[in-house]
N, C-alpha and C positions, 0 to 999 in steps of 0.2 A: 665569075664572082660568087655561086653560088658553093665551090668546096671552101668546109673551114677546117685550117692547118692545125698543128698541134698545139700552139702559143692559146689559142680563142678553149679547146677542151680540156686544158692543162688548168687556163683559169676559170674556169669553170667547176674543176675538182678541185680547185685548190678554194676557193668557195664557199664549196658544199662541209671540207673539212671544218673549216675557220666556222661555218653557221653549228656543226655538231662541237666542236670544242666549248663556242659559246652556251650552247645549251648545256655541259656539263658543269661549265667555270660557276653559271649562274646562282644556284641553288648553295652553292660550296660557299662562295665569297659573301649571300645572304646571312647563311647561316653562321659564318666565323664572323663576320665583320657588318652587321646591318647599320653600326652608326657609323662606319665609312661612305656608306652609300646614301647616308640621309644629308650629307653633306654636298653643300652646292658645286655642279660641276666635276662631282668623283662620280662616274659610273663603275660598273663590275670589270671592268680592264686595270683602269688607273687603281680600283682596290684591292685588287687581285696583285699587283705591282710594288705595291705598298706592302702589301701581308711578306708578300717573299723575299723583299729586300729587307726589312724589317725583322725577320725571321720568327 
């Protein structure tokens, strides 16, 4: 029980990406959009979503 396969370090890296993308999106989506994000229930994903489809 103690080897772990590839599925358990895969998400694990895949993770670690999704937490550095977050740290880049954050500052980006403050800066273009801070009154999307003063809005209840929109964090920096849903406004990040918003801005691109939106264009």
């Amino acid at each position: 029980m103690g080897a772990v396969g590839p599925a358990p370090r895969r998400a694990v890296a895949l993770q670690a990406e999704i937490d550095d993308l977050d740290t880049q999106l954050t500052p980006l989506v403050t800066s273009v959009a801070p009154e999307l994000l003063a809005l209840p229930g929109v964090g920096v994903e849903t406004a990040g979503q918003l801005l691109v489809t939106a264009g």
